[in-house]
C-alpha positions as CSV (number, residue, x, y, z in Angstrom):
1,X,110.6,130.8,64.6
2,X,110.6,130.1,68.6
3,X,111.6,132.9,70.2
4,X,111.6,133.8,73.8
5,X,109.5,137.3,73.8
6,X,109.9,139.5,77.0
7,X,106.4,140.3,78.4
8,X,106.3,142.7,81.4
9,X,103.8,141.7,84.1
10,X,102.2,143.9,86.8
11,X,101.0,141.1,90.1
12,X,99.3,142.5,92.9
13,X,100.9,141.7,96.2
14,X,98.7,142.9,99.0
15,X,99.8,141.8,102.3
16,X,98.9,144.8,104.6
17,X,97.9,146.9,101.4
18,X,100.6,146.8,99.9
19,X,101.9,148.8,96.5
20,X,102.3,146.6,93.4
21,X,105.7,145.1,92.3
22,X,107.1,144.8,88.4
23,X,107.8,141.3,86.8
24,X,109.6,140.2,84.1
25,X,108.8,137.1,82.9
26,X,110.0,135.3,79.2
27,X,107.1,134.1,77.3
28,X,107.1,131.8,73.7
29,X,105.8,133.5,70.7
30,X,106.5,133.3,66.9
31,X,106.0,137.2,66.5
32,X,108.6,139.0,65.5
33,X,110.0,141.8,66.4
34,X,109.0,142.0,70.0
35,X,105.8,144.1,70.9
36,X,106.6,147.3,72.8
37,X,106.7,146.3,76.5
38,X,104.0,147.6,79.1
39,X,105.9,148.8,81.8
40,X,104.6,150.1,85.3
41,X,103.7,154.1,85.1
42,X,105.2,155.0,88.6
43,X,109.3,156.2,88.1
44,X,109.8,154.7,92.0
45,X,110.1,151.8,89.6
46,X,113.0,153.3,87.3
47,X,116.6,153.1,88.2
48,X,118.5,156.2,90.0
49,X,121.4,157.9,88.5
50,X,123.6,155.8,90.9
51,X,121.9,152.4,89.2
52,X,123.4,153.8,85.9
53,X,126.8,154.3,85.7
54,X,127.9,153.2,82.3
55,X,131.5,151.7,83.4
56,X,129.6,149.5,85.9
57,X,126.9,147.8,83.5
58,X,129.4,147.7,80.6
59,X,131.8,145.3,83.3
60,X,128.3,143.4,84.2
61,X,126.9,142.7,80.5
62,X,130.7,142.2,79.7
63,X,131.1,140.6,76.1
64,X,127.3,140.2,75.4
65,X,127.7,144.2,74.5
66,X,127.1,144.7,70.6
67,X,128.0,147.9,69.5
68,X,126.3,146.8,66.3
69,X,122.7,146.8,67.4
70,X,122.9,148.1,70.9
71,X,123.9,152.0,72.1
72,X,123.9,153.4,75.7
73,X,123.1,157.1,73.8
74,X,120.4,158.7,71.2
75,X,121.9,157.1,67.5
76,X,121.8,158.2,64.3
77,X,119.2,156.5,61.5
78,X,119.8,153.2,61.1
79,X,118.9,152.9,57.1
80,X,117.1,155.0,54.6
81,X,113.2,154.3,54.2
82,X,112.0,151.0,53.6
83,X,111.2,151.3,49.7
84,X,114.6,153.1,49.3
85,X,116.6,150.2,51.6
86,X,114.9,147.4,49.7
87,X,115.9,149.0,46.2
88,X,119.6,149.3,47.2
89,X,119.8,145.6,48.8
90,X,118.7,144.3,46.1
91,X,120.8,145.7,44.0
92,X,123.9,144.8,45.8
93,X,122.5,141.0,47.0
94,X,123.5,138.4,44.7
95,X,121.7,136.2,43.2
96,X,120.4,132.9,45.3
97,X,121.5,129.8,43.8
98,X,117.6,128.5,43.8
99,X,117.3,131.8,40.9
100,X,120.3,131.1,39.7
101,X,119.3,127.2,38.4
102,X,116.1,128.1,37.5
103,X,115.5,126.9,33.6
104,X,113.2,129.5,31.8
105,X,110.4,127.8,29.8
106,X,107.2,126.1,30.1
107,X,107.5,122.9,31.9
108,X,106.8,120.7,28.6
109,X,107.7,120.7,25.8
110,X,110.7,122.1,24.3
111,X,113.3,123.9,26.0
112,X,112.9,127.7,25.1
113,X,116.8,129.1,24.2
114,X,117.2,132.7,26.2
115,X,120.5,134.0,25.7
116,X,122.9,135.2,28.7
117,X,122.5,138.8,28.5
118,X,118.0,138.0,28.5
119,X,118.7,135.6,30.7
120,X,120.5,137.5,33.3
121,X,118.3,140.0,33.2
122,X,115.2,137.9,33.5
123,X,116.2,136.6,36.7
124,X,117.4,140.0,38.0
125,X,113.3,141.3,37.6
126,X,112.4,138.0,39.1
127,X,114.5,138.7,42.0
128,X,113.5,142.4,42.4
129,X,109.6,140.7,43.3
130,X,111.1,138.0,45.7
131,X,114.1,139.6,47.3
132,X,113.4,140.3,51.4
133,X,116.1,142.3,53.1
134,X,115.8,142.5,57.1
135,X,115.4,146.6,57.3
136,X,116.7,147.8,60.6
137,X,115.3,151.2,62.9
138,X,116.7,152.0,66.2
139,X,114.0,151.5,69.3
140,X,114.3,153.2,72.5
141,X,113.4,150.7,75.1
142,X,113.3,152.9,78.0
143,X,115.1,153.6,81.4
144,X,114.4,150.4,82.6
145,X,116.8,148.3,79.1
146,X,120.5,148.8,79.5
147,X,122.0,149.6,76.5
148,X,118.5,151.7,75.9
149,X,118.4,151.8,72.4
150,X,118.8,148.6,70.2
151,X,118.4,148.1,66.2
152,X,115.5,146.0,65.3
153,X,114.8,144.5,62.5
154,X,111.7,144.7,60.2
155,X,110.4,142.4,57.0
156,X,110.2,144.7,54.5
157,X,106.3,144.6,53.5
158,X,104.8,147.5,51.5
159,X,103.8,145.1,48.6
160,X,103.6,141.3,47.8
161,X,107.1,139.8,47.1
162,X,105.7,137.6,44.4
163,X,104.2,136.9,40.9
164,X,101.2,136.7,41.1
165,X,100.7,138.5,44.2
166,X,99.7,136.7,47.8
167,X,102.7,136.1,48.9
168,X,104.7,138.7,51.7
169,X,108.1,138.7,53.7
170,X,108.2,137.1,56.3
171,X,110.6,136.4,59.2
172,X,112.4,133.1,59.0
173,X,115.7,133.4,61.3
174,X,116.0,135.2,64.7
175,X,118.9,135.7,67.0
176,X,119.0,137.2,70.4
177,X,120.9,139.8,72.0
178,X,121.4,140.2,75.8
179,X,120.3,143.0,77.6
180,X,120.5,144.1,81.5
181,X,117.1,144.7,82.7
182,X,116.0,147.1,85.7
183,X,113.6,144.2,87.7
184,X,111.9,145.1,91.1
185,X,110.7,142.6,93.2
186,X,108.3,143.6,96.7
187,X,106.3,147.0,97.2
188,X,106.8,150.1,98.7
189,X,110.2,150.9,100.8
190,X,110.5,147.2,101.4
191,X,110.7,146.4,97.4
192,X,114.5,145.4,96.2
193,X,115.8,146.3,92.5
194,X,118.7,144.9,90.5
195,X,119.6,144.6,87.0
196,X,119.3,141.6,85.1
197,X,120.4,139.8,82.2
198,X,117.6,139.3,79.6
199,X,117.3,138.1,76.0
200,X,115.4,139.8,73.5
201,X,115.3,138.3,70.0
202,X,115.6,140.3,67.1
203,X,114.7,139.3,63.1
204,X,118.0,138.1,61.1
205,X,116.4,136.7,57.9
206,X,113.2,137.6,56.1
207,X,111.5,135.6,53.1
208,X,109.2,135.4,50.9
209,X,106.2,133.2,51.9
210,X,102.9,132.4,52.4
């Protein structure tokens, strides 16, 4: 996966003495999801109520708003716990068509006869050990993201996904969302703030590899 990962940056402008400014600079990584943010402690740095009126950042992110993994207020849980999740989607993913033409026997010699009903469930155990669903929490990015809260997704990882163990989900698709992002640039009373659009890339597909 290339991904561009936000990374927030403190530089050190000292003409004069003076204060330091916030940066926000996109940065390559193949780690997934994206590493809670540093930001800058001081709140002279966070939008004012007047920066966040909901009507006027919904007209400037425009269509980019998701409703499906992004919300302006405190949501509800995004899935049950990880064990739980990973037990229902398996139940209701079908099986892939790699599992599905898989011929069960050793590789020489003759072909070992398994009927339907053994067969079916063979391959349903075997997909139990390799199946990967992308499990998804909500994360609060903080005063300075608009939408604030976005649904992230996780590899599900709490044991190896295959037989014999070493193998472990893994991240294999990403897509990105865009996001408005509170960016200061200069220091003290002389600094200038806007929102701006940023991408943040979240896990879509997870699979079992090395």
């Amino acid at each position: 996966i290339r991904a561009l990962l936000l990374c927030s940056c403190l530089g050190l402008l000292r003409p004069g003495g003076g204060q330091p400014f916030l940066r926000l600079r996109p940065s390559p990584s193949d780690n997934l999801p994206v590493k809670d943010i540093v930001e800058h402690p001081d709140p002279e740095y966070d939008p004012k109520e007047q920066d966040l009126d909901e009507r006027t950042l919904r007209k400037k992110l425009g269509s980019h708003f998701d409703p499906g993994f992004m919300a302006v207020a405190v949501p509800g849980p995004a899935n049950a716990s990880g064990a739980e999740e990973a037990a229902v989607g398996r139940g209701r993913a079908a099986l892939p068509a790699e599992l599905r033409r898989l011929e069960l026997g050793p590789a020489q010699g003759p072909r070992l006869k398994v009927g339907k009903k053994a067969r079916r469930k063979v391959l349903q155990w075997l997909w139990a050990y390799t199946y990967c669903p992308v499990l998804y929490t909500w994360k609060d990015l903080g005063v300075r993201f608009w939408p604030r809260y976005i649904k992230e997704g996780n590899c599900f990882a709490e044991k190896s996904c295959s037989l014999p163990e070493g193998m472990f989900c893994k991240p294999v698709k990403s897509v990105t969302k865009t996001f408005l992002r509170w960016h200061c640039q200069g220091w003290s009373s002389q600094k200038y703030c806007t929102w701006i659009p940023v991408q943040y890339p979240l896990i879509s597909e997870c699979k079992c590899s090395c």
